[in-house]
C-alpha positions as CSV (number, residue, x, y, z in Angstrom):
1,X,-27.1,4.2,-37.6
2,X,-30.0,1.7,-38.9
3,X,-30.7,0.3,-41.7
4,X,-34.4,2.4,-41.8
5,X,-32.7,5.7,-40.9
6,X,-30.2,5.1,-43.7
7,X,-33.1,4.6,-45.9
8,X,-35.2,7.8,-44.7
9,X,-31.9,9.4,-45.5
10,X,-31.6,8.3,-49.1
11,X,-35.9,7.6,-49.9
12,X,-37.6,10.5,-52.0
13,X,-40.0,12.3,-50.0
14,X,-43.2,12.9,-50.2
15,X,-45.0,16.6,-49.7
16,X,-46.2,15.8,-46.2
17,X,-42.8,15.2,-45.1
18,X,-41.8,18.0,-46.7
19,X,-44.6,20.0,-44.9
20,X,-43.4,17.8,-41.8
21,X,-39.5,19.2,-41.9
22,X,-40.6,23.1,-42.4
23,X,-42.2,22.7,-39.1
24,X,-39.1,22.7,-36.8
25,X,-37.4,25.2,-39.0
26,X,-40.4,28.0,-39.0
27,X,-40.5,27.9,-35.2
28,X,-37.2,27.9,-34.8
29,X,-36.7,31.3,-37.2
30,X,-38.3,32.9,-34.6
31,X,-36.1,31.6,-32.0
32,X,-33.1,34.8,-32.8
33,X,-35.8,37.5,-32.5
34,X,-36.9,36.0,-29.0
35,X,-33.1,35.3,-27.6
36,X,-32.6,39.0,-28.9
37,X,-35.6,40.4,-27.1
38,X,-34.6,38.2,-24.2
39,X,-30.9,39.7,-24.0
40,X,-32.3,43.1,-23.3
41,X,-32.6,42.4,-19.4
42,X,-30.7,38.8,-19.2
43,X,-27.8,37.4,-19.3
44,X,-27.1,35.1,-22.3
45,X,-26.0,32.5,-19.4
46,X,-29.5,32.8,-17.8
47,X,-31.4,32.7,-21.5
48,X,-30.3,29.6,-22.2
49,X,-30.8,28.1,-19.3
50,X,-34.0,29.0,-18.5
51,X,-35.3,28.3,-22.1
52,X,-34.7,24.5,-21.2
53,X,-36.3,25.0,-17.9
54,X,-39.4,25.7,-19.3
55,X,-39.2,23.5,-22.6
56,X,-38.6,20.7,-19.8
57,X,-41.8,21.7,-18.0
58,X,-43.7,21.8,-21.2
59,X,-42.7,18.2,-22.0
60,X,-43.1,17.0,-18.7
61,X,-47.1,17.4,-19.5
62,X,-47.1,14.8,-21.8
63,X,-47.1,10.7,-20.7
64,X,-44.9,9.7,-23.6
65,X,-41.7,11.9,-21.4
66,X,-42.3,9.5,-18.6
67,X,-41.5,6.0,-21.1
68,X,-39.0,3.7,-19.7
69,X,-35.7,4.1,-20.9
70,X,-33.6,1.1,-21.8
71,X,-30.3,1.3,-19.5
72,X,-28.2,0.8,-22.7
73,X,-29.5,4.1,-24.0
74,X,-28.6,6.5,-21.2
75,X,-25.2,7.4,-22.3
76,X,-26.7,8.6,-25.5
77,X,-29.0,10.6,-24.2
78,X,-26.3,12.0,-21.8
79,X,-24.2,13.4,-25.6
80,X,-27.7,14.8,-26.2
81,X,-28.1,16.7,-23.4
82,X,-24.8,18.2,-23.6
83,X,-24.7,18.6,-28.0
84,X,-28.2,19.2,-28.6
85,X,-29.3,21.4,-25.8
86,X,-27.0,22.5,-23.2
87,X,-23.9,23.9,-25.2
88,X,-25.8,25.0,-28.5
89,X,-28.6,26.9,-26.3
90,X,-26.1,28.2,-24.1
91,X,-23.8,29.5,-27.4
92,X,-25.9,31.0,-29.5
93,X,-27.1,32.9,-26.7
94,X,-23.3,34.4,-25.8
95,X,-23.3,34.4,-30.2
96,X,-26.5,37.0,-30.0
97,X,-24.9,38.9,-27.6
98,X,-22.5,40.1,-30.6
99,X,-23.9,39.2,-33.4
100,X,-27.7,40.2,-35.1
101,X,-30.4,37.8,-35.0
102,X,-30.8,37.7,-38.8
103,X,-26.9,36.7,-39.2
104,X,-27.5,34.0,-36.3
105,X,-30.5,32.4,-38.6
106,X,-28.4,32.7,-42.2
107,X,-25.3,31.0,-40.7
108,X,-28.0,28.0,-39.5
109,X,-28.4,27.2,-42.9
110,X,-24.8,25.3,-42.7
111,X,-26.8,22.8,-39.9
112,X,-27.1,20.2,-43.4
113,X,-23.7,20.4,-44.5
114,X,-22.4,19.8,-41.1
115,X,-24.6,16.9,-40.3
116,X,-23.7,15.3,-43.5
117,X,-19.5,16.1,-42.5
118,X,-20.6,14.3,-39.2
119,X,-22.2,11.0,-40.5
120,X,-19.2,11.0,-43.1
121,X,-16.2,11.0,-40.3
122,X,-18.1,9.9,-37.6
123,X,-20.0,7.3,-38.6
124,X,-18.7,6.8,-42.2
125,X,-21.5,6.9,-43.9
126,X,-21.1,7.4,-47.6
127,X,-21.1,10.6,-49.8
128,X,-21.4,10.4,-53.3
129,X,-20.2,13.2,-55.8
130,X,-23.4,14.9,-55.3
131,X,-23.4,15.3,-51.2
132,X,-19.7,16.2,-51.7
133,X,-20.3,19.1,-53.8
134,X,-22.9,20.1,-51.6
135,X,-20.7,20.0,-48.8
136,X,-18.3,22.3,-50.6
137,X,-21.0,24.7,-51.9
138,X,-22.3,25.1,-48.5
139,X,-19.2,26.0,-47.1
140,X,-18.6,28.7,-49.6
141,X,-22.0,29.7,-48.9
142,X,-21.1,30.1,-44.9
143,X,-17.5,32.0,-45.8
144,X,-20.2,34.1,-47.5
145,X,-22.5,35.1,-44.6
146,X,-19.9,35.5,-42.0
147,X,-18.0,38.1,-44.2
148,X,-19.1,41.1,-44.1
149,X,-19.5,40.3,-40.0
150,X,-15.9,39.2,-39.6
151,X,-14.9,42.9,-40.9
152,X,-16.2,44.5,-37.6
153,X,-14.1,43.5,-35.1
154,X,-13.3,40.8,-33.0
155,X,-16.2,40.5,-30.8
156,X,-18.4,39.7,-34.0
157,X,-15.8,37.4,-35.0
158,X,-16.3,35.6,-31.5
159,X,-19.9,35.9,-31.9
160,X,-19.6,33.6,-35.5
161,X,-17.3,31.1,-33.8
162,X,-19.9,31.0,-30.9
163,X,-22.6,30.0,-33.8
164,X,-20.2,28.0,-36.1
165,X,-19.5,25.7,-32.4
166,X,-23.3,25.4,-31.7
167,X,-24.0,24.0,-35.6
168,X,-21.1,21.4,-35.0
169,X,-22.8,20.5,-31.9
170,X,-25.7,20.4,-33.5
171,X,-24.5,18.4,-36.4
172,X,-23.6,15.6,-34.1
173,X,-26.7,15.3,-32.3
174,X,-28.6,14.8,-35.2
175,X,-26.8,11.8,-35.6
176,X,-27.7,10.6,-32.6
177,X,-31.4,11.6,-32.5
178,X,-32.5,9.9,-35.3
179,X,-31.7,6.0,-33.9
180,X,-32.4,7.1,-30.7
181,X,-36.0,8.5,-30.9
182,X,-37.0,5.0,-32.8
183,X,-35.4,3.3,-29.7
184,X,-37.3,5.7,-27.4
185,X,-39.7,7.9,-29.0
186,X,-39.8,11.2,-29.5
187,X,-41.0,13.3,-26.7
188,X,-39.2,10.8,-24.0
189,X,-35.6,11.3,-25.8
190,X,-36.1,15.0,-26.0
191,X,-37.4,15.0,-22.5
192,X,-34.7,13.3,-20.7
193,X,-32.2,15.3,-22.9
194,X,-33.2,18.5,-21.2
195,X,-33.7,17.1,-17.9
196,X,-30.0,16.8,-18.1
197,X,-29.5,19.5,-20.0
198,X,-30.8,21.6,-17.4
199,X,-29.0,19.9,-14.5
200,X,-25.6,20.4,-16.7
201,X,-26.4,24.5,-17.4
202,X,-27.4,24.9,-14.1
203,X,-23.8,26.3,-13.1
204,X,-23.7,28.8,-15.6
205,X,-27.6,29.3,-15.5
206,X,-27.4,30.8,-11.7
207,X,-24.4,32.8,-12.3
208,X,-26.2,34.5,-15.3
209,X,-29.2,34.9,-13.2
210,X,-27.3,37.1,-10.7
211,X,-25.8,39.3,-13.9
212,X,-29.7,39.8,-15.4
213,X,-32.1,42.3,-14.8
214,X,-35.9,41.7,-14.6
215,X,-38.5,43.2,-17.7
216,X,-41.4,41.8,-18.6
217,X,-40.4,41.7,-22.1
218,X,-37.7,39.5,-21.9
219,X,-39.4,37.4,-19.3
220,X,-42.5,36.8,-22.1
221,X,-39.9,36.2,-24.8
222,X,-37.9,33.6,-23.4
223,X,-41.0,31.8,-22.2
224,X,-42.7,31.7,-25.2
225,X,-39.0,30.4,-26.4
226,X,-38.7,27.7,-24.0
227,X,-42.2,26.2,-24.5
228,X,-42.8,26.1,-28.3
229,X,-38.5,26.5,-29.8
230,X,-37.0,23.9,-27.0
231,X,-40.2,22.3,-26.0
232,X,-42.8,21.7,-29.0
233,X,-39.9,21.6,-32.0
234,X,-37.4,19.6,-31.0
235,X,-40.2,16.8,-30.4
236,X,-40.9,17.6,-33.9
237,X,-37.1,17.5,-35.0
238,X,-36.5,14.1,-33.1
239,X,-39.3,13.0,-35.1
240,X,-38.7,13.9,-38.2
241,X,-34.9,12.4,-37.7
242,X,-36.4,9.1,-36.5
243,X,-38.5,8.6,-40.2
244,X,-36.7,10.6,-42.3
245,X,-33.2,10.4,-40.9
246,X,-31.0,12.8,-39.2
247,X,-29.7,14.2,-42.3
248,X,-33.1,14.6,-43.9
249,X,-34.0,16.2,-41.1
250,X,-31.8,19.0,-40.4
251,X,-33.2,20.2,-43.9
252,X,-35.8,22.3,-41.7
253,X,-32.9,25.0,-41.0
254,X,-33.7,26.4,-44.8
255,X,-36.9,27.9,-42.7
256,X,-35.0,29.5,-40.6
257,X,-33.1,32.8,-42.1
258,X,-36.5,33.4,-43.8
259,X,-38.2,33.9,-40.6
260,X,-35.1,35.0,-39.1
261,X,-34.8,38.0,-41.6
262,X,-37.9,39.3,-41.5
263,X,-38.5,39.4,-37.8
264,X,-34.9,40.5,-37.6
265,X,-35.3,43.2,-40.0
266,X,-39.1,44.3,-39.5
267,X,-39.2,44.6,-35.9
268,X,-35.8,45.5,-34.7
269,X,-34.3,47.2,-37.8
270,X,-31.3,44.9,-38.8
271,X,-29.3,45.0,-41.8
272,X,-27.9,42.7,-43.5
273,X,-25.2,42.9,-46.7
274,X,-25.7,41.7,-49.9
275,X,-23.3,39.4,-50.0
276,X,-24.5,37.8,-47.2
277,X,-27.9,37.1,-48.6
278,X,-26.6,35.8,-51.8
279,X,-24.5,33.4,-49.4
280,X,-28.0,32.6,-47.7
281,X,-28.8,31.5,-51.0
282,X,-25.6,29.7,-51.8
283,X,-25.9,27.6,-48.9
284,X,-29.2,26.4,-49.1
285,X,-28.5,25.3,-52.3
286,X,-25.9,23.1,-51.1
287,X,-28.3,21.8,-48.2
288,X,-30.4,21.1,-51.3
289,X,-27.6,19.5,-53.4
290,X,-27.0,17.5,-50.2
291,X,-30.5,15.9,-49.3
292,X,-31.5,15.1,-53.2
293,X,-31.9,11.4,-53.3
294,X,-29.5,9.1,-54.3
């Protein structure tokens, strides 16, 4: 990591960075009410595939994608495409499958506490007394929200696992991104991370393509998911993770379970326990306790 993503890490920030990291997170609460509406007709294989087809296309409209890459960078962008895009898009699609859209945005509210478990083993970066208690919050916060879920059986139970894989790969791609997009710039590194996203999904992507059906509602869904939740914000994320720090950045997931929940339960009747809202709440606080400053 460098020196100036360390310091986005630990710098205060200021409210248009704070209006900056929301962005990502808002879009992306909508992102489990579209995968849900998109697993009516097709196959969790084929929504997350076809998600990065079109976030690719999207992209691929902009010059910036088409920035020379240096050689030394490719390998990088190769754990991207596999932790950022292809297994997290392709999991929390199988997650949905058993699991409610609302329950899939709560439990991203854990995406801060495992990018900070990340940059501590991985790259052994430092965590004070605060980040540490964070950590442990958030965690009880996440036992929290899967509770209730892991009493109903074991395909829920699968269905959190799915999730709880997708956040680790998640919080090692953050990592990555933030050193990365200052390297290469934003829309390239999120470009060329789908391109072989897409390339590496394509396996599963076909055969879930056969196991769909066609409606025009899950068609309009998973569009609408591809070009502004895969396409638009993760531009934004990489972003955000190249000045602020990946860290920092994965702040924009305490968005998410309030869109999440209200999409979830407005328009397709969800519940959710008590318990696992007060865990919502638990979590984000240790996100919170996590991000302060230094």
């Amino acid at each position: 990591m460098t020196a100036r993503t360390q310091a986005g890490d630990e710098a205060a920030l200021r409210p248009i960075d704070w209006v900056s990291l929301a962005v990502p997170g808002l879009v992306w609460g909508s992102s489990f009410f579209l995968i849900a509406e998109g697993l009516e007709s097709f196959h969790p294989a084929f929504v997350g595939w076809y998600r990065m087809i079109v976030g690719l296309a999207v992209l691929t409209a902009f010059p910036t994608a088409r920035r020379r890459v240096d050689p030394a960078a490719r390998g990088r962008l190769r754990a991207l495409s596999m932790f950022w895009m292809a297994a997290p898009l392709t999991l929390f699609a199988f997650a949905q499958d058993r699991i409610s859209s609302s329950l899939a945005g709560m439990l991203n509210t854990l995406n801060p506490v495992l990018t900070v478990l990340v940059g501590f083993v991985w790259l052994g970066r430092r965590a004070g007394p605060r980040r540490i208690v964070g950590v442990i919050v958030g965690t009880t916060g996440g036992v929290m929200i899967a509770a209730p879920t892991l009493g109903e059986g074991s395909s829920s139970a699968v269905g959190i696992a799915m999730a709880f894989a997708a956040l680790c790969c998640y919080g090692i791609a953050l990592n990555i991104a933030g050193p990365l997009q200052q390297q290469v710039g934003a829309v390239a590194t999120v470009h060329r991370a789908l391109a072989g996203a897409v390339i590496v999904a394509a396996p599963t992507g076909l055969w879930g393509l056969t196991q769909s059906s066609f409606s025009w509602g899950s068609a309009i869904a998973v569009t609408v998911l591809g070009a502004f939740s895969t396409g638009v914000a993760y531009v934004w994320m990489a972003w955000n993770a190249g000045r602020l720090g990946g860290t920092r950045a994965s702040t924009t997931n305490y968005m998410i379970p309030v869109v999440s929940i209200v999409l979830g339960v407005g328009l397709r009747g969800e519940s959710i326990a008590a318990i696992a809202l007060i865990g919502t709440l638990v979590t984000v606080f240790g996100a919170w306790q996590v991000n302060r400053s230094a």
